[in-house]
N, C-alpha and C positions, 0 to 999 in steps of 0.2 A: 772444133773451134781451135785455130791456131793461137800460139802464146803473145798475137799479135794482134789478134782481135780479142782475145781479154780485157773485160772489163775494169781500168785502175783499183784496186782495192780501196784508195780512199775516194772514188765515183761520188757525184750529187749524189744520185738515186741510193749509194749503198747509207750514206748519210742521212738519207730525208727518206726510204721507200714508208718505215713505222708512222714516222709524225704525218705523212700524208692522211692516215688513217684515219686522223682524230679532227680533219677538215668537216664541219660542217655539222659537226656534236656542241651540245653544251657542256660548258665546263657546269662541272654538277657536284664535285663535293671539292672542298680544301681539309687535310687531313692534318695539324702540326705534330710531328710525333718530337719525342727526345731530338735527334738531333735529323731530322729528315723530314720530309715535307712529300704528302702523296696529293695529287693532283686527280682525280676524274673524272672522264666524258662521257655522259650520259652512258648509252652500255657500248661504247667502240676502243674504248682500254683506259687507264689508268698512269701516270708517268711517276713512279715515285724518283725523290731525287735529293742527292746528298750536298746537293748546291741549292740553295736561298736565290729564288728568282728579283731581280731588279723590277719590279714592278711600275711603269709608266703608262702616264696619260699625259694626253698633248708635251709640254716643257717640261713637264713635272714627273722624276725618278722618286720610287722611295724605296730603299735598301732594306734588311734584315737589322733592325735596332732600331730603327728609324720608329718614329712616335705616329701611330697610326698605321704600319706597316701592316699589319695581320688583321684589321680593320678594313684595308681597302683591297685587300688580296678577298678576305669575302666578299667582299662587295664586287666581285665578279663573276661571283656563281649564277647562273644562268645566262652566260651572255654566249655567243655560239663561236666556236673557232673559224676566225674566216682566211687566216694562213697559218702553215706553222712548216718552219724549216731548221737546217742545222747547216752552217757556213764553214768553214775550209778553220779555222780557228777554234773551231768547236764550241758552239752558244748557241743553243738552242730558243727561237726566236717563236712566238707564240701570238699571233694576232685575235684580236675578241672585239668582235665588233669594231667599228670605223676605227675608235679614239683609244685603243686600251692595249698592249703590250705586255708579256711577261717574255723576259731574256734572263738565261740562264747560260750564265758563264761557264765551261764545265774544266774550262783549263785552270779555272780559279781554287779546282779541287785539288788542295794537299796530300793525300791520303792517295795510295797504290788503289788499282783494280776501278770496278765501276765507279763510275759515280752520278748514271743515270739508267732508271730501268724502266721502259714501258712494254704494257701486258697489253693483250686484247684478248677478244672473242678468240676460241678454237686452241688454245693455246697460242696464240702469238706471245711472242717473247725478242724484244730487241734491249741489247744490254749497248748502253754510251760509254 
């Protein structure tokens, strides 16, 4: 392959090939640790994450501190991932059924190095 058909290193696909994975799972556990938050689908991988996802239905966002926030973040386990991608801005977008949303800003992470990690089957391993 010439250096010309090289695939862009920041490519859709190199940013979205993991989260494709987790299409069509249920979100099945919400984990709160100390200062991190693990996410996982049924058995197609897990996303832990050092960013506090924006949690939305229809008009309605509720953030990390927000009254109810951790409340309605479980209140979406069992519901299935019917999209999830990652945009040129870095924010990991998570769709759950019709009406339900989690966006995870990851440029909003202060801190060097990862600041999102999803596992799967086989050892998969994609670090954000």
């Amino acid at each position: 392959m010439t250096a010309s058909a090289a695939r862009p290193r920041d490519s859709w696909l190199d940013r979205n090939e993991g989260l494709l994975r987790i299409i069509g799972a249920r979100l099945s556990s919400v984990q709160f640790v100390l200062n991190y938050l693990i996410l996982g689908f049924d058995e197609k991988g897990a996303l832990t994450s050092l960013v506090w996802p924006e949690v939305m239905h229809a008009d309605h966002t509720l953030k990390f501190g927000d009254p109810g926030y951790r409340d309605r973040l479980c209140e979406l386990i069992e519901k299935v991932v019917t999209g999830a991608s990652m945009d040129s801005a870095d924010t990991i977008t998570i769709q759950l059924g019709d009406d339900d949303r989690l966006k995870l800003p990851l440029s909003t992470y202060g801190g060097q190095g990862e600041r999102a990690i999803l596992t799967g089957p086989q050892h998969y391993l994609r670090v954000f």
